[in-house]
NUTORLO-132043 format. One record per residue: residue number from 1; x, y, z of N, C-alpha, C in turn. Coordinates in steps of 0.1 Angstrom, whole numbers. Example, Ala and Ser with C-alpha at 12.3 -4.5 7.8 and 13.67 -1.06 7.14 Angstrom:
BEGIN
@n 1 | nX 132 | nY -57 | nZ 78 | caX 123 | caY -45 | caZ 78 | cX 132 | cY -33 | cZ 78 .
@n 2 | nX 128 | nY -22 | nZ 71 | caX 137 | caY -11 | caZ 71 | cX 129 | cY 0 | cZ 79 .
% end
This chain:
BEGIN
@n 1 | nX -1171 | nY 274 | nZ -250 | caX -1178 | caY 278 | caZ -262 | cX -1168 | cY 279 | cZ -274 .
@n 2 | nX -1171 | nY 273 | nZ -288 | caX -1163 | caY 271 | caZ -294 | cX -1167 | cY 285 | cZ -305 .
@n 3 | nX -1157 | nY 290 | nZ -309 | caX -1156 | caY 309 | caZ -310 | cX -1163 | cY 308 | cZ -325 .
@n 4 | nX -1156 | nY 296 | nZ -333 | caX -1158 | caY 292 | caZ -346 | cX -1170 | cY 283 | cZ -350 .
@n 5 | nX -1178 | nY 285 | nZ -339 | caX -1192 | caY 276 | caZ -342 | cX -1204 | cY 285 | cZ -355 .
@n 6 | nX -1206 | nY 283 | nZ -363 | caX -1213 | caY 293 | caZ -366 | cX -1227 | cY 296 | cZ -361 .
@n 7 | nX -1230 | nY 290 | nZ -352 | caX -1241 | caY 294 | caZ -345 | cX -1235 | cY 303 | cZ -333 .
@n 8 | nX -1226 | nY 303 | nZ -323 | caX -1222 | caY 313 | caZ -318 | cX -1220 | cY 323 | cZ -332 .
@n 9 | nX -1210 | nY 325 | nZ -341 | caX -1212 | caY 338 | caZ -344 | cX -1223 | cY 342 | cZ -350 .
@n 10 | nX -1230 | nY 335 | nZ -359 | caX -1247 | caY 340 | caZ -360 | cX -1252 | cY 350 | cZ -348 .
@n 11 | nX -1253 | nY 341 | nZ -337 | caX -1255 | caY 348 | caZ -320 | cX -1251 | cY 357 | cZ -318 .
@n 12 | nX -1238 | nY 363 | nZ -319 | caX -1235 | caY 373 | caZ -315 | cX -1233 | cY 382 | cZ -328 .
@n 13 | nX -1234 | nY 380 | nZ -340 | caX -1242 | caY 389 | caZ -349 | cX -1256 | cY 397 | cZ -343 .
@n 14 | nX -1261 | nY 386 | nZ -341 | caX -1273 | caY 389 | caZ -339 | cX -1277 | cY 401 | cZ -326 .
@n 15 | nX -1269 | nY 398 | nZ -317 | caX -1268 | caY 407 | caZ -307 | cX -1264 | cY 417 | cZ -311 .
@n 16 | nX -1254 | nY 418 | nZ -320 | caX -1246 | caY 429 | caZ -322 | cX -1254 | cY 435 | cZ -331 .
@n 17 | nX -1260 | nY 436 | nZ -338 | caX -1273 | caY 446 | caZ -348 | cX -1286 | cY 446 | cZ -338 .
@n 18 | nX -1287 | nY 441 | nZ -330 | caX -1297 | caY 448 | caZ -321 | cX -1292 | cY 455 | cZ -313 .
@n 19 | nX -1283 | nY 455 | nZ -308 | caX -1275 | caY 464 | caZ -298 | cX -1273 | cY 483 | cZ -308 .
@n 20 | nX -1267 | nY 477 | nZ -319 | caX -1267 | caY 491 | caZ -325 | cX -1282 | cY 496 | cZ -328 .
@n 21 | nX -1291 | nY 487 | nZ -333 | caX -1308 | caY 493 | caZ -333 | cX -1311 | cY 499 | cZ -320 .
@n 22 | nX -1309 | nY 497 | nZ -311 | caX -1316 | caY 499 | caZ -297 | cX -1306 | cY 513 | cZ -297 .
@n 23 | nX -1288 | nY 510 | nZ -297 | caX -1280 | caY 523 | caZ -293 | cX -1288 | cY 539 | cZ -305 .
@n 24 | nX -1294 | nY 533 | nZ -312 | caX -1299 | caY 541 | caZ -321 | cX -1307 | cY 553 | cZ -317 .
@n 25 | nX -1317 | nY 542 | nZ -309 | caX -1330 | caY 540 | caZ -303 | cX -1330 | cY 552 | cZ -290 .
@n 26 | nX -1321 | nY 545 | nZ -282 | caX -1318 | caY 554 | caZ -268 | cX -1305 | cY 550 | cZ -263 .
@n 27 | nX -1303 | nY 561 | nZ -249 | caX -1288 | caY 559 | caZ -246 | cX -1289 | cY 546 | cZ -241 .
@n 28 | nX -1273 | nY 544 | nZ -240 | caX -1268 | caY 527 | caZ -237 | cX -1271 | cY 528 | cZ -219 .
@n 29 | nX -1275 | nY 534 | nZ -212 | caX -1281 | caY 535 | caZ -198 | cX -1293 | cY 529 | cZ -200 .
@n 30 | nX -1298 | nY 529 | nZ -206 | caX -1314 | caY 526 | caZ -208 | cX -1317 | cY 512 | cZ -214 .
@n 31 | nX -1310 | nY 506 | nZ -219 | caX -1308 | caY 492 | caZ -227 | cX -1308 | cY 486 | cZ -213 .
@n 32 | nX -1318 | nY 477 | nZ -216 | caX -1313 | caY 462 | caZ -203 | cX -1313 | cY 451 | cZ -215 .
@n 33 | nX -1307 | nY 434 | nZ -209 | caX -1308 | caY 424 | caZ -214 | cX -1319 | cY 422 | cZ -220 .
@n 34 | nX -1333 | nY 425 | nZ -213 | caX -1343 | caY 417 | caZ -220 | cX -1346 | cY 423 | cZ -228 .
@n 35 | nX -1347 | nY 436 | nZ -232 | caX -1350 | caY 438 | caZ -247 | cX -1342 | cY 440 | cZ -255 .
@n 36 | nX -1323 | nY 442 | nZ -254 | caX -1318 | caY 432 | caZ -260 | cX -1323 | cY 418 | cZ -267 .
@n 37 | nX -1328 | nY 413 | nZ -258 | caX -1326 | caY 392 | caZ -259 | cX -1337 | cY 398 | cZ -270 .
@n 38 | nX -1349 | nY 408 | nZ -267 | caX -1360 | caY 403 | caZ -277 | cX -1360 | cY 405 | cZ -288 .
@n 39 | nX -1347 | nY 419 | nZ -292 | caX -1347 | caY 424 | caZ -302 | cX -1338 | cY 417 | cZ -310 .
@n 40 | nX -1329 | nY 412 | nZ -302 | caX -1320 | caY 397 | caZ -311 | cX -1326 | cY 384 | cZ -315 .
@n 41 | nX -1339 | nY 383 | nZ -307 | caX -1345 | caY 369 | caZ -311 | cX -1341 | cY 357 | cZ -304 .
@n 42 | nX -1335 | nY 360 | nZ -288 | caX -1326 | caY 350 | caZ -286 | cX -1335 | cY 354 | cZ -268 .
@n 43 | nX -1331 | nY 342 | nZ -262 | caX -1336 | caY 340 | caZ -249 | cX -1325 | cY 350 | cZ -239 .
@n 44 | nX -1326 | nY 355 | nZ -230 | caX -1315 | caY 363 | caZ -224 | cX -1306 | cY 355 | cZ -217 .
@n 45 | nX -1309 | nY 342 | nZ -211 | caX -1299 | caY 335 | caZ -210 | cX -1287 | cY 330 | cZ -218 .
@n 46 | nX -1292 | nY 333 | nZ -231 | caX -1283 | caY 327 | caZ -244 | cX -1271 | cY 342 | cZ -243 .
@n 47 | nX -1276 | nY 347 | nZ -239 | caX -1275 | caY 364 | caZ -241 | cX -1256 | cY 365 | cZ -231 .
@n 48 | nX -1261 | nY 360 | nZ -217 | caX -1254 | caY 355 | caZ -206 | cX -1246 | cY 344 | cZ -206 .
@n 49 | nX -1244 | nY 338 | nZ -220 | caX -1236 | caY 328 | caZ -226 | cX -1223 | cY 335 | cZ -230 .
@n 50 | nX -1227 | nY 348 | nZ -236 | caX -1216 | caY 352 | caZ -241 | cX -1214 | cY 369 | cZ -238 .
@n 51 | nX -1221 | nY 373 | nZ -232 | caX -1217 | caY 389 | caZ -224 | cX -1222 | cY 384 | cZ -207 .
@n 52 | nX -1213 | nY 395 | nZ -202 | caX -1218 | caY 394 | caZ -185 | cX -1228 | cY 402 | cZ -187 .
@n 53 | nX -1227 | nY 413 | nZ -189 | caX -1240 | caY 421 | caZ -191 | cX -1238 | cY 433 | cZ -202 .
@n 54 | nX -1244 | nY 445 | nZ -203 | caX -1241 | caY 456 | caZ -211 | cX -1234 | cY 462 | cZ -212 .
@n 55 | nX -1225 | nY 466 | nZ -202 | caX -1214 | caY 471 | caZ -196 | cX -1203 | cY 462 | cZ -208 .
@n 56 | nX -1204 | nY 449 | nZ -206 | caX -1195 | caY 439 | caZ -208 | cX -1195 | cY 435 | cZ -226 .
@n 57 | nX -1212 | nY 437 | nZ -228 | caX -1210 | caY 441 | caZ -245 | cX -1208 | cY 454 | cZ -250 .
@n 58 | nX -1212 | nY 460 | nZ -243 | caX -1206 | caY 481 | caZ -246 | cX -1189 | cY 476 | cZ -247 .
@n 59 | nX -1184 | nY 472 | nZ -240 | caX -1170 | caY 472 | caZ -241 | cX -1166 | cY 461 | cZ -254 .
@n 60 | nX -1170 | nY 451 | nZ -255 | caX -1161 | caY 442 | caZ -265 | cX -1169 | cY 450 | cZ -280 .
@n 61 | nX -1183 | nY 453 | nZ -278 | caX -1188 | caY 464 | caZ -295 | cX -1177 | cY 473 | cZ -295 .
@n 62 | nX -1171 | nY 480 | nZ -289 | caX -1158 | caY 490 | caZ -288 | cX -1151 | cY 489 | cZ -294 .
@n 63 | nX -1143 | nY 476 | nZ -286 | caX -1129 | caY 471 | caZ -290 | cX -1130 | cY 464 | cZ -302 .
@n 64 | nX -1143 | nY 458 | nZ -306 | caX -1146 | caY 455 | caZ -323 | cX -1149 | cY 465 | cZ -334 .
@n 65 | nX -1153 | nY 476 | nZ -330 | caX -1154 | caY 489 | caZ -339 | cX -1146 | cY 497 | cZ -339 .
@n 66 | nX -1135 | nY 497 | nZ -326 | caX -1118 | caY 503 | caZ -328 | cX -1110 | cY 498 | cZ -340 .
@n 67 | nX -1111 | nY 481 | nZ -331 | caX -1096 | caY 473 | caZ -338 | cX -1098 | cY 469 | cZ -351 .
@n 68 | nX -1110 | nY 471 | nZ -355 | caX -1113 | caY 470 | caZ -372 | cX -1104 | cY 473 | cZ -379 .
@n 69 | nX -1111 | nY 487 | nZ -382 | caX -1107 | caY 498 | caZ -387 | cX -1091 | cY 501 | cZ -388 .
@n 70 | nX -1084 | nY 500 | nZ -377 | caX -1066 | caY 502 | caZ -375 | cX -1061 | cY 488 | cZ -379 .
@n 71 | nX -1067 | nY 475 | nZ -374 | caX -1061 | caY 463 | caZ -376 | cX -1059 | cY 462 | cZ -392 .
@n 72 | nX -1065 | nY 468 | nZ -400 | caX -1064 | caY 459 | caZ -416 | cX -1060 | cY 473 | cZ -425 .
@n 73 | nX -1059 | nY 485 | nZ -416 | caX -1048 | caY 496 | caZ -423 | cX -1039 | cY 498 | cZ -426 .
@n 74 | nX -1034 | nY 495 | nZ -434 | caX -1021 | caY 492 | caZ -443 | cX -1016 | cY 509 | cZ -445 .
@n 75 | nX -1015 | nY 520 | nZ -442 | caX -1012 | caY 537 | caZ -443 | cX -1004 | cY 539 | cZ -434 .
@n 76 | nX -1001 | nY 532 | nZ -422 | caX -995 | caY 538 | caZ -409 | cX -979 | cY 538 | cZ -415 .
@n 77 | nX -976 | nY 535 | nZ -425 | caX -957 | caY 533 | caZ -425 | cX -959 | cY 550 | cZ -432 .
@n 78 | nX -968 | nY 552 | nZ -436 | caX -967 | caY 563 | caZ -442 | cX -968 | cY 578 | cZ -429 .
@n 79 | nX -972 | nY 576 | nZ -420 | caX -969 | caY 582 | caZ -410 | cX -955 | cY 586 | cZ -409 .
@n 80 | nX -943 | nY 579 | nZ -411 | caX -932 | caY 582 | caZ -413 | cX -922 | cY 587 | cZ -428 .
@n 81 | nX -928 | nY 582 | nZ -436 | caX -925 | caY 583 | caZ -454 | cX -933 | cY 593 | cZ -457 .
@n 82 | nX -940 | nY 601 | nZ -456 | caX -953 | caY 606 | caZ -464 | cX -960 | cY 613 | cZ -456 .
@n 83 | nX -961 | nY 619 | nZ -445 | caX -970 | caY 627 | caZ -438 | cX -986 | cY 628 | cZ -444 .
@n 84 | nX -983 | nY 634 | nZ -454 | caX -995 | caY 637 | caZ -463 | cX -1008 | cY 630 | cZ -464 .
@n 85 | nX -998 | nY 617 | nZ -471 | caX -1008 | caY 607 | caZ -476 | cX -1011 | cY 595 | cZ -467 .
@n 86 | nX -1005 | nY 601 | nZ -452 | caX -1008 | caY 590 | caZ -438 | cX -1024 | cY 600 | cZ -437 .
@n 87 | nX -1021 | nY 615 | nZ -437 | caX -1035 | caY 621 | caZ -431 | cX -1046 | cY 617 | cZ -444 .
@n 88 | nX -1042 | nY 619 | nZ -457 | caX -1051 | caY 617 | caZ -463 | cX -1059 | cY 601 | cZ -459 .
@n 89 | nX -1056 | nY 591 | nZ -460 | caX -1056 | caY 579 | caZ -453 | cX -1063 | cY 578 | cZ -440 .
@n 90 | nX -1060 | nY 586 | nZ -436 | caX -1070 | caY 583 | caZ -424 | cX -1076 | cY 593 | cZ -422 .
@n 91 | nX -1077 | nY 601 | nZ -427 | caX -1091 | caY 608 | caZ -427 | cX -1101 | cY 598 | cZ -435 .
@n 92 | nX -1097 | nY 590 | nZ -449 | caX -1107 | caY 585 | caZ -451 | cX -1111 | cY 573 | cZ -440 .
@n 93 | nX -1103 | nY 566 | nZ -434 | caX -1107 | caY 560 | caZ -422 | cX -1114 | cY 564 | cZ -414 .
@n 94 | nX -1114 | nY 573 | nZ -410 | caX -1121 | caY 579 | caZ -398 | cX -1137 | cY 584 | cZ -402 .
@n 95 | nX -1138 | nY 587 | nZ -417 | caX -1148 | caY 593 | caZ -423 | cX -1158 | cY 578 | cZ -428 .
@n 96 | nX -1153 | nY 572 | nZ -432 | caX -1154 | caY 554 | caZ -435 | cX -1164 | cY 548 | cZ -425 .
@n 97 | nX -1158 | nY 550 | nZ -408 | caX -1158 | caY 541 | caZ -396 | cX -1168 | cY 554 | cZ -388 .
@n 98 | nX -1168 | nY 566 | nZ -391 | caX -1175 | caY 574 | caZ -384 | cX -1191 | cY 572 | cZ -377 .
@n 99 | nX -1197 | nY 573 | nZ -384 | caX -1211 | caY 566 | caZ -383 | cX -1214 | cY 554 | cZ -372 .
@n 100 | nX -1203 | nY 547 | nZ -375 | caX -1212 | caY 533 | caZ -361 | cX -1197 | cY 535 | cZ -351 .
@n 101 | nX -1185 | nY 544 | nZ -354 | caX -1182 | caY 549 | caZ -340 | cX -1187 | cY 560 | cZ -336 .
@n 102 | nX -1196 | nY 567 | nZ -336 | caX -1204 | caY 577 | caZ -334 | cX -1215 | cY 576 | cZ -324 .
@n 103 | nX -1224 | nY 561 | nZ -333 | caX -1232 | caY 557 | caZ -324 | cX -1224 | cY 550 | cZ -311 .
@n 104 | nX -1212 | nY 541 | nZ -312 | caX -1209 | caY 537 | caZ -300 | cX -1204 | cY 545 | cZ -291 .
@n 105 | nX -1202 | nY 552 | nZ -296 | caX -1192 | caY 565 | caZ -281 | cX -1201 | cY 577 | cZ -281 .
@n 106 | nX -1216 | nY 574 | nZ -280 | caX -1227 | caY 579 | caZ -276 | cX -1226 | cY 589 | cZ -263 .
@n 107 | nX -1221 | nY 582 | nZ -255 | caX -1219 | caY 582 | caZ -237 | cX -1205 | cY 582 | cZ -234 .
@n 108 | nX -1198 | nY 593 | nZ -235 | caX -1187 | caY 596 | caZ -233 | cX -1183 | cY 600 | cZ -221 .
@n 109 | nX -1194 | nY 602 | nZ -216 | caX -1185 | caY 608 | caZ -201 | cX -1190 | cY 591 | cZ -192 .
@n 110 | nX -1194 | nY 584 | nZ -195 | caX -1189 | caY 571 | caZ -188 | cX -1179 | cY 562 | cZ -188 .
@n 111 | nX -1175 | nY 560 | nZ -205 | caX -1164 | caY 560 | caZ -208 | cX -1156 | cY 561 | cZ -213 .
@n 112 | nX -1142 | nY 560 | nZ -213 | caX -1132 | caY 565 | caZ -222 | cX -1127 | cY 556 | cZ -233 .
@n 113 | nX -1134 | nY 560 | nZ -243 | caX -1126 | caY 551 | caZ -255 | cX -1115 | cY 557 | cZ -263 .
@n 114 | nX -1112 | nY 568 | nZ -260 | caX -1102 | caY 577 | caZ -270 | cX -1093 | cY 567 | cZ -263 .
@n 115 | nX -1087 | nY 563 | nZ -252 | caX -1076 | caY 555 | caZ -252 | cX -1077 | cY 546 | cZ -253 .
@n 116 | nX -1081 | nY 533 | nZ -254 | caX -1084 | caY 525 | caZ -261 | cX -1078 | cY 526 | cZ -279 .
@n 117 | nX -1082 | nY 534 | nZ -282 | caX -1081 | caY 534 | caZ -299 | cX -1067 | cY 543 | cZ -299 .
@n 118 | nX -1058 | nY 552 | nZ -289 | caX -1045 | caY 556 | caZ -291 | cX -1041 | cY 545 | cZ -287 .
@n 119 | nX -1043 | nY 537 | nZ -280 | caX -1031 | caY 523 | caZ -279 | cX -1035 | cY 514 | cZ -290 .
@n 120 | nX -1043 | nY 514 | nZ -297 | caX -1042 | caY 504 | caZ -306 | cX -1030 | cY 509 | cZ -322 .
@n 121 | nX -1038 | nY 523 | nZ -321 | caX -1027 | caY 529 | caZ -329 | cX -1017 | cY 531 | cZ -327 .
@n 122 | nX -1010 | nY 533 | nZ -317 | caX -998 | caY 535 | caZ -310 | cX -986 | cY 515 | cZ -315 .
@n 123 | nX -997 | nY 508 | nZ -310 | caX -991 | caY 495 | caZ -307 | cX -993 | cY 490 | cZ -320 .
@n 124 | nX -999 | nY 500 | nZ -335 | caX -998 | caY 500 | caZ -351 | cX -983 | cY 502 | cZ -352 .
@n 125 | nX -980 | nY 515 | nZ -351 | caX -969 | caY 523 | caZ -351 | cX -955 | cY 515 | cZ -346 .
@n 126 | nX -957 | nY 511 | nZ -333 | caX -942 | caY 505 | caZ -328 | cX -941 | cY 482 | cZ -334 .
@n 127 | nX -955 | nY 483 | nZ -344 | caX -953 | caY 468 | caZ -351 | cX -944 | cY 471 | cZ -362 .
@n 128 | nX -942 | nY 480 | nZ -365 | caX -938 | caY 486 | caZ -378 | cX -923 | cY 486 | cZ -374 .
@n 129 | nX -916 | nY 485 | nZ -363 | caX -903 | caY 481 | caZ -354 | cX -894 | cY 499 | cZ -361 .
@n 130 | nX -902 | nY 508 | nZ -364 | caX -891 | caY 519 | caZ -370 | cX -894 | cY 525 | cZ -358 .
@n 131 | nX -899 | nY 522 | nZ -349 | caX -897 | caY 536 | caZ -339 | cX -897 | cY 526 | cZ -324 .
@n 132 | nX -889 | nY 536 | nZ -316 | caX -882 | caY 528 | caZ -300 | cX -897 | cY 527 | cZ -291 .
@n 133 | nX -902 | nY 515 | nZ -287 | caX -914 | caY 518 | caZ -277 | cX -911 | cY 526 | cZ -264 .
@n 134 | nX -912 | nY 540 | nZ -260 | caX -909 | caY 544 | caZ -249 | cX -921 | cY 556 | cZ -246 .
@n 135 | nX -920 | nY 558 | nZ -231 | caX -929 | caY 569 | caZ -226 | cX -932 | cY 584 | cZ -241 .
@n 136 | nX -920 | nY 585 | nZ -237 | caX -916 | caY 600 | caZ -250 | cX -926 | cY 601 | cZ -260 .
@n 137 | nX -923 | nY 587 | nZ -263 | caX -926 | caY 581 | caZ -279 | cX -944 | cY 580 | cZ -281 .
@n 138 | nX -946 | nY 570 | nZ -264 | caX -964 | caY 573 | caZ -268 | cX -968 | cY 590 | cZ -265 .
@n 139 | nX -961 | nY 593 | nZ -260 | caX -967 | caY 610 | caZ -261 | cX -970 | cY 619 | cZ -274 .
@n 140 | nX -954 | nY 613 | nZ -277 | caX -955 | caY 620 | caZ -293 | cX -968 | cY 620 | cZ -304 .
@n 141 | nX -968 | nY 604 | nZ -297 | caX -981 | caY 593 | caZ -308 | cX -993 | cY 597 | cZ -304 .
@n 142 | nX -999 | nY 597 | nZ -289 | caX -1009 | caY 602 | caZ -287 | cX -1013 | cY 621 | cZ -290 .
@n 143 | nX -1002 | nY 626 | nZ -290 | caX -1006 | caY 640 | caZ -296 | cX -1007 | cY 642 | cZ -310 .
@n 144 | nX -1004 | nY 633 | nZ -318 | caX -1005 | caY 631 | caZ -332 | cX -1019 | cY 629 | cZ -333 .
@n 145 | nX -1019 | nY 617 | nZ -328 | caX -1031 | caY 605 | caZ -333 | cX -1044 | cY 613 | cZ -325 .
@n 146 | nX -1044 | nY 615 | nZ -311 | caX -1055 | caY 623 | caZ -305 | cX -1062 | cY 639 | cZ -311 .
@n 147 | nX -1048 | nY 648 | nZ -317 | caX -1053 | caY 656 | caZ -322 | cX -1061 | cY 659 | cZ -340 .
@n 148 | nX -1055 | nY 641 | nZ -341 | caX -1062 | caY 636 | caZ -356 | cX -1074 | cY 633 | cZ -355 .
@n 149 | nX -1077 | nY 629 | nZ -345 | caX -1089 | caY 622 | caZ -345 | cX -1101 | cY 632 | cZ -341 .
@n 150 | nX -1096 | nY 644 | nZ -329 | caX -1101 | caY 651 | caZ -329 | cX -1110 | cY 662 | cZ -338 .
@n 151 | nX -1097 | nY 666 | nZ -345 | caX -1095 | caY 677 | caZ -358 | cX -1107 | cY 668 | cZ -369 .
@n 152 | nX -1104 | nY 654 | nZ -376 | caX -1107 | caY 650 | caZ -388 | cX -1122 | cY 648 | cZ -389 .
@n 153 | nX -1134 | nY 647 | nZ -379 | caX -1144 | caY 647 | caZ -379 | cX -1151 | cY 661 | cZ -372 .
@n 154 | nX -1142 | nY 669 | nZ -369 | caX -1147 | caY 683 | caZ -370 | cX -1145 | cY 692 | cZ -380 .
@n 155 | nX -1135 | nY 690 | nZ -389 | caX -1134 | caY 695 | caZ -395 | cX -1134 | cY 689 | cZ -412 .
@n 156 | nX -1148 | nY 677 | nZ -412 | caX -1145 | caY 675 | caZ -423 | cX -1146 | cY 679 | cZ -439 .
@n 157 | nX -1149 | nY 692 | nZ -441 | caX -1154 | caY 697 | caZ -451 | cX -1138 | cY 705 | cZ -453 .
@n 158 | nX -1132 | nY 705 | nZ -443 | caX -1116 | caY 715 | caZ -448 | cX -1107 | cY 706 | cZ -444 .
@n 159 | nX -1105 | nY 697 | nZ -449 | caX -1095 | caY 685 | caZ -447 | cX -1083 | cY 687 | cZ -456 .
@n 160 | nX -1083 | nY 698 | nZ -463 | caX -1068 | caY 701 | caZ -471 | cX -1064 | cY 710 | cZ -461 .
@n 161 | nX -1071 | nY 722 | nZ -451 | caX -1068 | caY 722 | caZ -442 | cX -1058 | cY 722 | cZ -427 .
@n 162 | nX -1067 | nY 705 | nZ -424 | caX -1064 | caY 699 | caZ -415 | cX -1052 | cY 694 | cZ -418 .
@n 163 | nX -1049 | nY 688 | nZ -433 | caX -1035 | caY 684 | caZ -435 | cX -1025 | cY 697 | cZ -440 .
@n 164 | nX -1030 | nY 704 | nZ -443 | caX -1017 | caY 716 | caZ -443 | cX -1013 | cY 720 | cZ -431 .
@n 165 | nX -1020 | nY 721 | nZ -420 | caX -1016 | caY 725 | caZ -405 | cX -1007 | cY 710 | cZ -400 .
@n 166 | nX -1014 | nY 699 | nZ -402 | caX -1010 | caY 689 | caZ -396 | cX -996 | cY 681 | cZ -400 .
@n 167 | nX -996 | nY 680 | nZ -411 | caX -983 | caY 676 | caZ -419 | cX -968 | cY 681 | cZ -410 .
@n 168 | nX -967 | nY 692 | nZ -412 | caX -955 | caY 699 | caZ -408 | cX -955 | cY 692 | cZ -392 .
@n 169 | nX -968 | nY 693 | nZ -383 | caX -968 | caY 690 | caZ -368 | cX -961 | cY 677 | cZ -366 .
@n 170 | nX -971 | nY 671 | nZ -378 | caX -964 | caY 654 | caZ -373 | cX -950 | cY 654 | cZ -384 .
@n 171 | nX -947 | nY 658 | nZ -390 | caX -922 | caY 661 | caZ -394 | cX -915 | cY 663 | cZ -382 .
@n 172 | nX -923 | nY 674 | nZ -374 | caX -917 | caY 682 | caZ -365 | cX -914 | cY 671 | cZ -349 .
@n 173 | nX -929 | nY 665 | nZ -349 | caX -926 | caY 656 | caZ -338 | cX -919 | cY 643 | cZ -342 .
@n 174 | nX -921 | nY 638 | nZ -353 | caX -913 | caY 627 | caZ -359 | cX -896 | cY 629 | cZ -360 .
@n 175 | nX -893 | nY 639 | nZ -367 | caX -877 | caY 649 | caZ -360 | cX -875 | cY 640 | cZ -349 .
@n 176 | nX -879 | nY 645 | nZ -338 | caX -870 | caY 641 | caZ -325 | cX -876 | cY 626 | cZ -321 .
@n 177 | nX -883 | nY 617 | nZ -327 | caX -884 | caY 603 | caZ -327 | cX -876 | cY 597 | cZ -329 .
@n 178 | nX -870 | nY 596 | nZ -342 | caX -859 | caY 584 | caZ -351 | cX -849 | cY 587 | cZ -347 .
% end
């Protein structure tokens, strides 16, 4: 299947706005192919062209509504220059992308996407070549990034806050990085 056809990505446009209509609708347990296929307008074999099943589009909707978002953020050098204005920055990220990752991580106790999205960040962080890829190091990153992500959609109405407490956290862990 050629990725660049524009009728495959029509197709999986297509799927992909029905999939979030339905995730809307009811939980992602309850979705089968065929009313997928009907609400995409597409036969469910077409469906089976390009997911194995639900499971198999729950996971790639994920990994397309994670890697967005981090892939085309240009803030992360500021994680090390700037504390401040990395949290300001991704708080607006996270406030931005909140809404349709919200609806995707509906069903959380089936799966785990918090890691998924600390490795994408993580593997932001060590492109940037200023910091050593090691155990230590994703630790550091995941208690940064986990308790950011945590904190910034709970607490979004006190986001001066979240970065007054947080700032200093992430100097302190950044310290024993470089």
């Amino acid at each position: 299947m050629n990725e660049n056809d524009l009728r495959v990505i029509k197709t999986r446009e297509n799927i992909e706005k029905a999939f979030f209509q339905l995730l809307s609708e009811k939980p992602l347990d309850k979705i089968t192919v065929v009313e997928l296929a009907h609400a995409a307008r597409i036969h469910k074999s077409t469906f089976y062209l390009h997911y194995l099943d639900i499971p198999d589009l729950y996971a790639k909707t994920l990994q397309k509504v994670l890697q967005g978002p981090v892939a085309s953020a240009d803030f992360f050098p500021y994680l090390f220059d700037d504390p401040d204005r990395f949290l300001a920055e991704m708080s607006k990220m996270v406030n931005d992308n909140l809404g349709r990752l919200n609806l995707v991580l509906q069903d959380q106790t089936r799966y785990v996407p918090m890691d998924a999205l600390l490795e994408l960040m993580r593997d932001k962080i060590y492109s940037l070549g200023r910091l050593e890829k090691t155990t230590e190091n994703d630790i550091r990153l995941d208690t940064i990034f986990g308790s950011l992500l945590v904190c910034m959609p709970n607490y979004r109405e006190h986001q001066d806050v979240v970065n007054k407490v947080a700032a200093p956290m992430i100097r302190c862990l950044l310290a024993d990085m470089q």
